[in-house]
Backbone as JSON Lines, residues from 0, in Angstrom:
{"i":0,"aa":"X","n":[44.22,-88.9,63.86],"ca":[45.0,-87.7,63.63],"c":[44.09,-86.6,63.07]}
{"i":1,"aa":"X","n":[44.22,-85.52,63.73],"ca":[43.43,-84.02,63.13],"c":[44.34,-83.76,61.93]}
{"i":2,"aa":"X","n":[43.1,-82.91,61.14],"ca":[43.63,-81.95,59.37],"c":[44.55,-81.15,60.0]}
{"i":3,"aa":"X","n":[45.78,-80.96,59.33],"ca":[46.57,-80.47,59.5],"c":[45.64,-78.67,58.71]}
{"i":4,"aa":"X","n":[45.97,-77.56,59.66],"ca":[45.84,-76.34,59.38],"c":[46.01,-75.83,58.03]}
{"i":5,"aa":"X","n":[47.31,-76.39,57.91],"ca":[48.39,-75.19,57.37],"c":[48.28,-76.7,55.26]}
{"i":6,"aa":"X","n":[48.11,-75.9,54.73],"ca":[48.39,-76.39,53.45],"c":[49.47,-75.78,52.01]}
{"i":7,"aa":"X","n":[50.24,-76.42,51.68],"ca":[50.75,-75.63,50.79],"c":[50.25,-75.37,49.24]}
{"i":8,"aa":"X","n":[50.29,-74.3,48.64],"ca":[49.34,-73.96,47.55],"c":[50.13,-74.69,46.62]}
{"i":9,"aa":"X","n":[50.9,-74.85,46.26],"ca":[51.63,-75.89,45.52],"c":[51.15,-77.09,45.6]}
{"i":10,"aa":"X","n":[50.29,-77.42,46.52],"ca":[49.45,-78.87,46.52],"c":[48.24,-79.08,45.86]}
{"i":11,"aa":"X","n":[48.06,-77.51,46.15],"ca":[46.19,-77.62,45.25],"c":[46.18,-77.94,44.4]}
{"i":12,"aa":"X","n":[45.07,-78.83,43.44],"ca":[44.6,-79.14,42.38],"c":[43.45,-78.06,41.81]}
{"i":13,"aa":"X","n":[44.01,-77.3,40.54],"ca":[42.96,-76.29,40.32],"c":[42.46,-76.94,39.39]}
{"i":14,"aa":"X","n":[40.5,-76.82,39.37],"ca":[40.37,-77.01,38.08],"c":[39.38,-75.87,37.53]}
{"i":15,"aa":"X","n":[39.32,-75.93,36.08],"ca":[38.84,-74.8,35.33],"c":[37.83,-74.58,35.21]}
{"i":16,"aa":"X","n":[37.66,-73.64,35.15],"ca":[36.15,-72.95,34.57],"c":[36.4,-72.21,33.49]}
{"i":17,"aa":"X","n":[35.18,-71.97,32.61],"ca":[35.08,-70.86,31.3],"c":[34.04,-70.6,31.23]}
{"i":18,"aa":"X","n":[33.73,-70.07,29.91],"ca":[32.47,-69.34,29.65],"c":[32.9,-67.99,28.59]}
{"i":19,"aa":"X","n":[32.35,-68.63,27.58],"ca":[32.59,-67.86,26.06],"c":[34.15,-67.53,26.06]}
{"i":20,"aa":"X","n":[34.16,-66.44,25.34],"ca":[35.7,-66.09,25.0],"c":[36.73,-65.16,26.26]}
{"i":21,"aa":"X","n":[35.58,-64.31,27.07],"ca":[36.14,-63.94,27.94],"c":[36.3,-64.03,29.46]}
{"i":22,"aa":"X","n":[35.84,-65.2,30.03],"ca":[35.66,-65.81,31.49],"c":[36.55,-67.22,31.16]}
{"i":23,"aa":"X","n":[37.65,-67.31,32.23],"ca":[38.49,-68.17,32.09],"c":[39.03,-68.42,33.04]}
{"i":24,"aa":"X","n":[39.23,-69.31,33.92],"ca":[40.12,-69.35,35.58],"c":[40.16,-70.87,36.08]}
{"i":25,"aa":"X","n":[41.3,-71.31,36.83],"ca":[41.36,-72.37,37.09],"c":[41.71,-72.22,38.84]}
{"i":26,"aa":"X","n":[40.79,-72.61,39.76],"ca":[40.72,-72.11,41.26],"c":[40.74,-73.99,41.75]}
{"i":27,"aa":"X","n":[40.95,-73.62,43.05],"ca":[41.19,-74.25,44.3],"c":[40.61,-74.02,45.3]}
{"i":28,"aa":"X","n":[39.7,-74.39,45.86],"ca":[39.08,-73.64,47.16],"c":[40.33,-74.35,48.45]}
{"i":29,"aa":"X","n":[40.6,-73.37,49.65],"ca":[41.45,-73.33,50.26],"c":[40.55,-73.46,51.87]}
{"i":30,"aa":"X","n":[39.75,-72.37,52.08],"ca":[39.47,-72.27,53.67],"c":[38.32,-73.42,54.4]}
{"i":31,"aa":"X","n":[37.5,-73.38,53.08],"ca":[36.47,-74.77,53.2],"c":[36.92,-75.8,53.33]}
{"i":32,"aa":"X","n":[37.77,-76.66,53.0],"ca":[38.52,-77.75,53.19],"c":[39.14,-77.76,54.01]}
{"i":33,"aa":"X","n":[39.79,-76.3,54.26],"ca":[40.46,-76.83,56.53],"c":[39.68,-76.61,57.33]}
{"i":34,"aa":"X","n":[38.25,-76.38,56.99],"ca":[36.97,-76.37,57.96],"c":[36.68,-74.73,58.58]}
{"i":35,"aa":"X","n":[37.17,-73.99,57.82],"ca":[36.45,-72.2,57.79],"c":[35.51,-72.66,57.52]}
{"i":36,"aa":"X","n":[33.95,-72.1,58.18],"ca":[33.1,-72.05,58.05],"c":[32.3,-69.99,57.55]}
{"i":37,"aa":"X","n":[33.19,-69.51,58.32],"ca":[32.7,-67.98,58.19],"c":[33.8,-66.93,57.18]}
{"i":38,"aa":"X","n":[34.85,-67.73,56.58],"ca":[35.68,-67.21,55.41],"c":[35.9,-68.1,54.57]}
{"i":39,"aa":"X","n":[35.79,-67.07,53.35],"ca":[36.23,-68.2,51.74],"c":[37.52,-67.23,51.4]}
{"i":40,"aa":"X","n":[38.19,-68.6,50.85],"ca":[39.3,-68.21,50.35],"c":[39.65,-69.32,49.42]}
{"i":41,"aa":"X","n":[40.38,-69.13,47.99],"ca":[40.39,-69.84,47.18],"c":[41.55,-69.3,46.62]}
{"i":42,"aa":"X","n":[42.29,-70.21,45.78],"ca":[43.53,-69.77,44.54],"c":[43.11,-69.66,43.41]}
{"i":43,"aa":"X","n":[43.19,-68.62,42.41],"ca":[42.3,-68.63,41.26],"c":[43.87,-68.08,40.35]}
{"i":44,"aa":"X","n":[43.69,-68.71,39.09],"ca":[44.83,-68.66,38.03],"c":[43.63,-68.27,36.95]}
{"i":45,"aa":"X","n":[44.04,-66.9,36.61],"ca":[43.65,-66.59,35.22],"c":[44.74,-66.22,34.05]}
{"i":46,"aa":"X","n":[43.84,-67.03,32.82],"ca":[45.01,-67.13,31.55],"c":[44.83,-65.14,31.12]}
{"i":47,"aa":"X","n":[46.42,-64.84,30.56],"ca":[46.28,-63.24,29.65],"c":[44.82,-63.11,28.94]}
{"i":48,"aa":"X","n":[44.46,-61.68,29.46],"ca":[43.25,-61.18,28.34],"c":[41.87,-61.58,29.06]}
{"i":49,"aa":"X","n":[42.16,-62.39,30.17],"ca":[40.56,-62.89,30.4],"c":[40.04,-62.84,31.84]}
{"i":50,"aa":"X","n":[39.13,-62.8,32.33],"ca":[38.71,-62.79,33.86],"c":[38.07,-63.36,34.06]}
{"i":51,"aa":"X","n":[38.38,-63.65,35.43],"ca":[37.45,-65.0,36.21],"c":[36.29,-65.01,36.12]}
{"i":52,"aa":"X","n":[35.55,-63.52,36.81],"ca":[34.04,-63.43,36.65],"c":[33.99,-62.47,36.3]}
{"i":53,"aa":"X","n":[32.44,-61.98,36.05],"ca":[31.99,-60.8,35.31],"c":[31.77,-59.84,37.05]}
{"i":54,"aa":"X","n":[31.79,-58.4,35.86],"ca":[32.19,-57.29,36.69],"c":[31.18,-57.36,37.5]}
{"i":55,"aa":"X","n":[30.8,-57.54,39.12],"ca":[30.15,-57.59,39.98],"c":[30.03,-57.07,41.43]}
{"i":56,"aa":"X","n":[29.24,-56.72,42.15],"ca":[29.53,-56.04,43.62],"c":[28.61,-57.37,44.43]}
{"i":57,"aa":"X","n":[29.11,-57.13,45.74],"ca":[28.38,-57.99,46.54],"c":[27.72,-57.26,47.53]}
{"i":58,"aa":"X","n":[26.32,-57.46,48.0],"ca":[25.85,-56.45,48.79],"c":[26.09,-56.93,50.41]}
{"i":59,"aa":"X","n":[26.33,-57.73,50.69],"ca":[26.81,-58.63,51.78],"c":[27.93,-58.97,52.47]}
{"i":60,"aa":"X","n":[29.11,-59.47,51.03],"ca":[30.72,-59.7,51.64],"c":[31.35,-58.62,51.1]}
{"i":61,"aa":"X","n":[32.31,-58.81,51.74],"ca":[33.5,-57.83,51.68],"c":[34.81,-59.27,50.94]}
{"i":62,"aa":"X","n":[35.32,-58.86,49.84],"ca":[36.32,-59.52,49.19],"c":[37.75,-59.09,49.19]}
{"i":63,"aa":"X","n":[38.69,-59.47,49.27],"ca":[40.08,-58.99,49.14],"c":[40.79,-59.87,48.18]}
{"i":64,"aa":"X","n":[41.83,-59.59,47.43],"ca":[42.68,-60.34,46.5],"c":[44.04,-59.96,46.89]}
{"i":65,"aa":"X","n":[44.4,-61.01,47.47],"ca":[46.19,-61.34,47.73],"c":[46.89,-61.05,45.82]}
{"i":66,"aa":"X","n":[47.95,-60.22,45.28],"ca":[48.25,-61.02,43.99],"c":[49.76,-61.72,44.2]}
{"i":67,"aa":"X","n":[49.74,-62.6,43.78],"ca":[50.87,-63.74,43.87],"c":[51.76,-63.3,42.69]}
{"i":68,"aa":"X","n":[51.4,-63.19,41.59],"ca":[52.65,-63.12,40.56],"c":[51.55,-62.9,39.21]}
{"i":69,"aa":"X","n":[51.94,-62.06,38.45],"ca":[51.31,-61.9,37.22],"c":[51.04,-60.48,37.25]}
{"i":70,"aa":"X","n":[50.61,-59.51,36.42],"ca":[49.86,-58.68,36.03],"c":[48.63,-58.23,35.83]}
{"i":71,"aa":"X","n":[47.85,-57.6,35.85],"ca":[46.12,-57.68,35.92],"c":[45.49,-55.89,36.33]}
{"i":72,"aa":"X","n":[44.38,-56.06,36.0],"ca":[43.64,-54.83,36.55],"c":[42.64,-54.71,37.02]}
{"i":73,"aa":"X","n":[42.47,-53.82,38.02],"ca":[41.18,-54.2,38.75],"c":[40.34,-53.2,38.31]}
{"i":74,"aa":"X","n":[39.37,-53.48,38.11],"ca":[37.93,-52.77,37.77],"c":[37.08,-52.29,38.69]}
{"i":75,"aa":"X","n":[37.03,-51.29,39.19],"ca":[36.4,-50.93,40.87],"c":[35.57,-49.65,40.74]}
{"i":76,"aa":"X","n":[34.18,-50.53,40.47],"ca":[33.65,-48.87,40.53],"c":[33.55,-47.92,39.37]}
{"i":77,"aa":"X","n":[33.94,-47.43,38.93],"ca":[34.12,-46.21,37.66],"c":[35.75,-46.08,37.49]}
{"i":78,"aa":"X","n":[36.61,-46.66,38.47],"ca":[37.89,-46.83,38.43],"c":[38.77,-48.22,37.73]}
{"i":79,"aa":"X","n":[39.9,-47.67,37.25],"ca":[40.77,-48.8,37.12],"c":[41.92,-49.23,37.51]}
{"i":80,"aa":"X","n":[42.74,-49.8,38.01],"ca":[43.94,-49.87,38.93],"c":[44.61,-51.1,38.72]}
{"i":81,"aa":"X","n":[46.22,-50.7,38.27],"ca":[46.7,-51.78,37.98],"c":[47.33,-52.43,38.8]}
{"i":82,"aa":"X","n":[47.65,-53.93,39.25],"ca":[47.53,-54.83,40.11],"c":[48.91,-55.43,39.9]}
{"i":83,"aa":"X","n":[50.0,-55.72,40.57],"ca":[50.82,-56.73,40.37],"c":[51.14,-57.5,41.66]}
{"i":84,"aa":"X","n":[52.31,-58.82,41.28],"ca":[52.47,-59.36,42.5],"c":[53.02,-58.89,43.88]}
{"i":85,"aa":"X","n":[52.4,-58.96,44.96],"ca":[52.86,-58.11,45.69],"c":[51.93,-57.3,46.59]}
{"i":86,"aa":"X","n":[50.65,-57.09,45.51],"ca":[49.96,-56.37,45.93],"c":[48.72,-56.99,46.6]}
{"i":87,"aa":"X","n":[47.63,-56.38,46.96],"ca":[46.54,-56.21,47.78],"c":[45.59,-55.19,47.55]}
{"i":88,"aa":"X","n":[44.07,-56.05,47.2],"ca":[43.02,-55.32,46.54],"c":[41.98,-55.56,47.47]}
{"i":89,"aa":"X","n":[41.42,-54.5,48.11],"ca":[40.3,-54.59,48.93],"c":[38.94,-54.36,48.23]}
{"i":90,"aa":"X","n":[38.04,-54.82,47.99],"ca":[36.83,-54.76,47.44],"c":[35.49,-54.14,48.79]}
{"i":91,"aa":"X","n":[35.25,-54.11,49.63],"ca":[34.02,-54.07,50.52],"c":[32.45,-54.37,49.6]}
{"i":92,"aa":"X","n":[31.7,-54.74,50.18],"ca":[30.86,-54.87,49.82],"c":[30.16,-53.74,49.73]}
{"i":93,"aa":"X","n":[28.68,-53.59,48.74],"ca":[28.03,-52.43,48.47],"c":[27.84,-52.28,46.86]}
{"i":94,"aa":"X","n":[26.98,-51.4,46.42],"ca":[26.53,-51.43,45.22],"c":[26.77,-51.38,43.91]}
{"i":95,"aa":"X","n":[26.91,-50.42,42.62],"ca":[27.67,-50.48,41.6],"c":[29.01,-49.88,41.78]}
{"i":96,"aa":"X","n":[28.72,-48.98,42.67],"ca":[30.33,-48.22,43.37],"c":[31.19,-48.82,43.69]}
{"i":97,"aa":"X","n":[30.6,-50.2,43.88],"ca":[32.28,-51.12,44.59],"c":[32.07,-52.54,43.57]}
{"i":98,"aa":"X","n":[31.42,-52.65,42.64],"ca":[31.23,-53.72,41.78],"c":[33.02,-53.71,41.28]}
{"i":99,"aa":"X","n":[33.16,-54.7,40.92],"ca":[35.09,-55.14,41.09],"c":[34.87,-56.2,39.81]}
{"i":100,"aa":"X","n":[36.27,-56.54,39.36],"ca":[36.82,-57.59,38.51],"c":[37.87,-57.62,38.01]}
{"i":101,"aa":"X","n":[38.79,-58.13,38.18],"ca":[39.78,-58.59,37.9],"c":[40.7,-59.11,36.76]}
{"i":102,"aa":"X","n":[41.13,-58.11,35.8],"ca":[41.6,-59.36,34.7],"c":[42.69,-59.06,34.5]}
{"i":103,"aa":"X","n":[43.61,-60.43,33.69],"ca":[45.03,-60.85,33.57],"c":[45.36,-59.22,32.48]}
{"i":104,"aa":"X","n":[46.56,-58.99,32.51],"ca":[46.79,-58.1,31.27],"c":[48.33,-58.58,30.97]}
{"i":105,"aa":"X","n":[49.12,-59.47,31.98],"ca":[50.53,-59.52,31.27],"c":[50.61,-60.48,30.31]}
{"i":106,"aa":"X","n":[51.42,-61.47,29.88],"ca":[51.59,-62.07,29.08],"c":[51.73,-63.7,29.78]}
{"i":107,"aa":"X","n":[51.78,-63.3,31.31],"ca":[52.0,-64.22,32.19],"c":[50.27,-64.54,32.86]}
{"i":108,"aa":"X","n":[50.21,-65.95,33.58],"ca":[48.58,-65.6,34.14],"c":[48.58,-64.85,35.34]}
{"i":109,"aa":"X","n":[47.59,-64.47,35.87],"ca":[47.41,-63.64,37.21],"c":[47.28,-64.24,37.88]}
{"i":110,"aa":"X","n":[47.69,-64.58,38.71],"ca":[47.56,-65.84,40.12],"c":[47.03,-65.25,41.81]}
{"i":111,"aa":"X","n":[46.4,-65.19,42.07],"ca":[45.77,-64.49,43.35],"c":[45.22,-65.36,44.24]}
{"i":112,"aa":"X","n":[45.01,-65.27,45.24],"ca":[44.18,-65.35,46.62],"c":[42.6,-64.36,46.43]}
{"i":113,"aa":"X","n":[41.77,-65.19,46.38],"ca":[40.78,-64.68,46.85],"c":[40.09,-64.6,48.05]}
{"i":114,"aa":"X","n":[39.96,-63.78,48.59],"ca":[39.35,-63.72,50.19],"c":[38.18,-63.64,50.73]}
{"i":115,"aa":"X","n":[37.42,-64.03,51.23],"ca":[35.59,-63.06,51.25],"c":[34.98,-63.82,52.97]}
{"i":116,"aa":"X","n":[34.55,-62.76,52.93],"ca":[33.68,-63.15,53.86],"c":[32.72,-64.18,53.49]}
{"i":117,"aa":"X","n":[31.94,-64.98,54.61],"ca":[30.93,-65.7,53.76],"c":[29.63,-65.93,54.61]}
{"i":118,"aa":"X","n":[29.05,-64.56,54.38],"ca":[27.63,-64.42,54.52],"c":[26.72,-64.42,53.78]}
{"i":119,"aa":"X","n":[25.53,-65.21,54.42],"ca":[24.19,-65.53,53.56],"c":[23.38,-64.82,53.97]}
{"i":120,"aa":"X","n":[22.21,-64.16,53.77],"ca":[21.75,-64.39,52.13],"c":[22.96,-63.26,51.3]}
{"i":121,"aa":"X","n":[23.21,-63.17,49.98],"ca":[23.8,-62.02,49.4],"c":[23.0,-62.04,48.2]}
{"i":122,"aa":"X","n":[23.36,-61.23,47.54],"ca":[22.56,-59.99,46.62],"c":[23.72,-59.58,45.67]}
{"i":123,"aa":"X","n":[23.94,-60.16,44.58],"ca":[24.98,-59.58,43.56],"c":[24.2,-59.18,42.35]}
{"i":124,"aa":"X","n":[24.9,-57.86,42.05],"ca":[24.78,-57.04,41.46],"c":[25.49,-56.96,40.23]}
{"i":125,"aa":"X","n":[25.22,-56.84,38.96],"ca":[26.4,-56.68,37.64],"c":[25.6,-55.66,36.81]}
{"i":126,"aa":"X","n":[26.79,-54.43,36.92],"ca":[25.96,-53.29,36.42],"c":[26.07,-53.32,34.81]}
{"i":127,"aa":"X","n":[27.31,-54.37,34.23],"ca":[27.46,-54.48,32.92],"c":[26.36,-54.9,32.09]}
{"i":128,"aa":"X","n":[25.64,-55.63,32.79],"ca":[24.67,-56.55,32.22],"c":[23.2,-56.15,32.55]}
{"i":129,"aa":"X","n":[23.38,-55.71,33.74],"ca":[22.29,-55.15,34.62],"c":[21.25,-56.26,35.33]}
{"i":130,"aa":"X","n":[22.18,-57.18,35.62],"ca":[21.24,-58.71,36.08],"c":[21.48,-58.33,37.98]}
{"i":131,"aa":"X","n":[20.95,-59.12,38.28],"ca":[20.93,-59.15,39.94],"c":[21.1,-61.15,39.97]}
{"i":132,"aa":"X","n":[21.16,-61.47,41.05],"ca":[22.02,-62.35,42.17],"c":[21.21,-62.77,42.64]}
{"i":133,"aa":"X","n":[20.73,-63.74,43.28],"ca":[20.48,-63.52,44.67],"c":[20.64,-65.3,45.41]}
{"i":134,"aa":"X","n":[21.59,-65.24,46.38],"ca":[22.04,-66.81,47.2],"c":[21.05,-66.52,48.65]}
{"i":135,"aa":"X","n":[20.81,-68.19,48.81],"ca":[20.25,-68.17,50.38],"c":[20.14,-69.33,50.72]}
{"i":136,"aa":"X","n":[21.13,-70.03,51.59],"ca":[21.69,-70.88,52.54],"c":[23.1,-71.39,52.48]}
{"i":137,"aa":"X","n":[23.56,-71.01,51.14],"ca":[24.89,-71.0,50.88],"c":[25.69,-69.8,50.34]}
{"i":138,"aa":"X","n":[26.51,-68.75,50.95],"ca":[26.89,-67.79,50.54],"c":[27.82,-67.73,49.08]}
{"i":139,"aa":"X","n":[28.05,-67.12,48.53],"ca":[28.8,-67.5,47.12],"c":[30.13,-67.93,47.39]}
{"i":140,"aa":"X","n":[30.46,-69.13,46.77],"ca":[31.86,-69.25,46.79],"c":[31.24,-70.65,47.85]}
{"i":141,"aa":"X","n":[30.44,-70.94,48.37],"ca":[30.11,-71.85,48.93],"c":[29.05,-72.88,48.5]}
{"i":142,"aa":"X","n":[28.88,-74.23,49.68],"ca":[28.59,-75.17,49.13],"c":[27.05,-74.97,48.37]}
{"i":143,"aa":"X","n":[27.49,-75.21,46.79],"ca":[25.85,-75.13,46.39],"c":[24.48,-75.76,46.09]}
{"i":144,"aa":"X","n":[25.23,-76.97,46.78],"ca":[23.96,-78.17,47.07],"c":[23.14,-78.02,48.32]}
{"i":145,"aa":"X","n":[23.88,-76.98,49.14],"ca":[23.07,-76.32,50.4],"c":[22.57,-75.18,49.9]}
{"i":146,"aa":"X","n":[22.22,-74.09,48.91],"ca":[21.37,-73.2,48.48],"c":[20.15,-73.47,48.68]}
{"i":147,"aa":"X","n":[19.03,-72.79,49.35],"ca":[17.92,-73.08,49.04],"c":[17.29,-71.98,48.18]}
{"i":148,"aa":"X","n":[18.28,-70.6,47.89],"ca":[17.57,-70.04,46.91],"c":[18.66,-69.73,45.47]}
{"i":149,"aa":"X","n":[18.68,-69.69,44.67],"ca":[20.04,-69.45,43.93],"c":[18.87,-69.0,42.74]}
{"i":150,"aa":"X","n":[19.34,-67.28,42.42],"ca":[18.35,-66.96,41.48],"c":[18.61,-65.83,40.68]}
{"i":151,"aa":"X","n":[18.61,-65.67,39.41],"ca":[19.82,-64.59,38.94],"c":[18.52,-64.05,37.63]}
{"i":152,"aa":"X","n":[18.45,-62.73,37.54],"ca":[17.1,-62.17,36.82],"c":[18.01,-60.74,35.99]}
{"i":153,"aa":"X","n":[17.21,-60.32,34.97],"ca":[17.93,-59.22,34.66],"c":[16.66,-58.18,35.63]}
{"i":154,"aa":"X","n":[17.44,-56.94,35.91],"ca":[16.49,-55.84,36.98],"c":[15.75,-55.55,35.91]}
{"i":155,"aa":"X","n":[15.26,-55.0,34.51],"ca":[14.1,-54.67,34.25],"c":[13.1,-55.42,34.07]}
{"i":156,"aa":"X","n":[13.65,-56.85,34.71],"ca":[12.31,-57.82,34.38],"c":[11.72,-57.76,35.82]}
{"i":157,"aa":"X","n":[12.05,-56.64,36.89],"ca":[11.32,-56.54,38.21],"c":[9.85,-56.51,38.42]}
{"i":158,"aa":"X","n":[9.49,-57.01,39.16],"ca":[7.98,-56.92,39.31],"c":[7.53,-55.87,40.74]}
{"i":159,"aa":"X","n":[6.55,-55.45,40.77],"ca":[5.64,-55.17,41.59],"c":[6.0,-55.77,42.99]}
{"i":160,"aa":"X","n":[5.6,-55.54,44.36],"ca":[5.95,-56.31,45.6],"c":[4.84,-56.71,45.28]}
{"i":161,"aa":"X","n":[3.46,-56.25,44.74],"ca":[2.3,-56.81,45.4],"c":[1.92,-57.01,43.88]}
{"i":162,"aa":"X","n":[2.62,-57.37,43.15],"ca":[2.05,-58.67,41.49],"c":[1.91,-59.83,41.84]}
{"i":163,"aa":"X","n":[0.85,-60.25,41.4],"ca":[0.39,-61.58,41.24],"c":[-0.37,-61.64,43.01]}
{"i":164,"aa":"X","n":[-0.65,-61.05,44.03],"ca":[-0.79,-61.24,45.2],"c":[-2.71,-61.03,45.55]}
């Protein structure tokens, strides 16, 4: 018998992630497991007050967020925009201008669909921090025992093209 397509999100098993006081989310990956190979999509539950990941752009995918039920705001750019169930958040890929993040603000968690394309190599960007990204053989959100490069630097520690050469 073939995987059945179609899954109900009520079946997923999320489990959590954190990281200090303000990164908090409990996801499901969804499209990898019915055998998408060229889209990620995942269920991500974040608790009030906190967000999944830090504020980031992708120079590669393009992301969208389904919201299912909860409250939240999106961080886009120099913009802020508030999010409820119902709605639909397009991210595109590209530089600090479209760097995005997501966090709970009701009293309820934020429950969403995450969407993305899933192309390799990518290049993430976090202008909060001012660190850079960088994946290559597994796009983010994907398998990371297939990475052959996974490498995350702050930008003023950049070097020269031709240091050390």
């Amino acid at each position: 018998m073939t995987q059945s397509p179609v899954i109900r999100l009520t079946d997923l098993t999320l489990s959590p992630q954190h990281h200090g006081t303000r990164f908090e989310a409990a996801m499901a990956a969804i499209a990898a497991p019915l055998g998408a190979t060229h889209l990620g999509a995942r269920l991500v539950e974040v608790p009030p007050g906190k967000a999944a990941w830090p504020f980031h752009s992708h120079h590669a995918n393009d992301e969208m967020f389904v919201i299912l039920s909860g409250t939240g705001t999106l961080r886009l750019g120099t913009e802020s925009h508030a999010v409820a169930a119902g709605m639909v958040a397009v991210c595109p890929a590209g530089g600090a201008e479209t760097a995005h993040q997501l966090t709970a603000t009701g009293d309820q968690p934020l429950r969403y669909l995450a969407i993305s394309t899933m192309r390799e190599p990518d290049v993430m960007e976090y202008p909060d921090s001012g660190k850079i990204t960088v994946f290559a053989g597994a796009a983010p959100g994907g398998d990371k025992a297939a990475r052959r490069i996974a490498a995350s630097f702050l930008q003023e520690d950049a070097v020269d093209y031709w240091e050390g050469e």
